[in-house]
N, C-alpha and C positions, 0 to 999 in steps of 0.2 A: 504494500500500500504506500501509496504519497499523496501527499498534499498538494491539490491542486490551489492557488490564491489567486481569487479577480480581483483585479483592483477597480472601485467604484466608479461606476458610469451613470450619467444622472438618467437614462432611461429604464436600462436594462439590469442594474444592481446598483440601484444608489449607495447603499453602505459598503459595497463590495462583499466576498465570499470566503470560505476555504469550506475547501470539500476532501473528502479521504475519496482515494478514487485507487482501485486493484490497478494492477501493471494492466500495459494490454490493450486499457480503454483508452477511446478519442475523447482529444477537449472537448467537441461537439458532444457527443452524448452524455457528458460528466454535465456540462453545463445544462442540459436539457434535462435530463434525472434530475436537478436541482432547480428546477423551474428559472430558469435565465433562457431568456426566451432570443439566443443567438439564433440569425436567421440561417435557411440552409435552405435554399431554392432550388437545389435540385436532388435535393432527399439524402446529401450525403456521399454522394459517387464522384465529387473532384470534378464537377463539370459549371461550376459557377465559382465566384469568387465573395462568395454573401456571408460566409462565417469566417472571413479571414480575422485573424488577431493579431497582436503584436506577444512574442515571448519574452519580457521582461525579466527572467532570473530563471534557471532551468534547463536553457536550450539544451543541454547536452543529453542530458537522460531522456530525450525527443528521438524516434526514429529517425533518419534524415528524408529531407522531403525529395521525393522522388521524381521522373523530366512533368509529368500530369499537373502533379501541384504546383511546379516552377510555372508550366505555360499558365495556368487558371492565375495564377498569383501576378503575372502582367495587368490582369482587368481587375483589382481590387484597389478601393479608393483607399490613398495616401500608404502605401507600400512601402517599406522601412527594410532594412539590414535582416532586423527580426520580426519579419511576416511569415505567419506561417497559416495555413486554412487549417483550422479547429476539426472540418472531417476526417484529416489526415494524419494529423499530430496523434501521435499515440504515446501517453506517458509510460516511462520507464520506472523505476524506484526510487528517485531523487526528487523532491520538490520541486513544482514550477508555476511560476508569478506570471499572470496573463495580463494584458490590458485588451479589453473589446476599442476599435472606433468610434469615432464619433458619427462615422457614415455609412453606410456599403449602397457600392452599385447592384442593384437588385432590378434588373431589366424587366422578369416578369413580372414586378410590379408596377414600377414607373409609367 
């Protein structure tokens, strides 16, 4: 187990979080099991860039993100060093500090 930690977003976890989350699992559904309502437009499959986050402290115990999630992570608003799409990240056993945007491009919605 680790600890997952969002840092507060004034829509989607105003106080911000921590959650104990098994090896294994994606940010996405850590978050989602914890009612943080990270968008994921295309159900999860690395074919939109709508739950990207930023990784904050942790990066390493992160799978590495693979060519899928490089290309979807070009169309995610404001794209940093440490973006990484939340369906793809799968925690290891070391703690990691997430920060959500304050935006995403979400086409089917718009």
């Amino acid at each position: 187990m680790s600890t997952l930690t969002v840092l507060p977003h004034p829509q989607l976890c105003p106080d911000g979080a921590r959650i104990e989350v098994a090896a294994g699992t994606s940010i996405c559904d850590a978050l989602l099991a914890h009612d943080i309502a990270i968008e994921h437009a295309c159900e999860k499959v690395a074919a939109c860039s709508t739950c990207h986050v930023y990784v904050r402290a942790g990066a390493a115990s992160l799978n590495e993100a693979d060519d899928d999630e490089e290309d979807q992570l070009d169309d995610a608003w404001g794209v940093q060093p440490a973006s990484r799409l939340a369906c793809c990240a799968r925690l290891g056993n070391a703690d990691v500090t997430i920060e959500l945007p304050l935006h995403t491009r979400n086409l089917a919605r718009e």
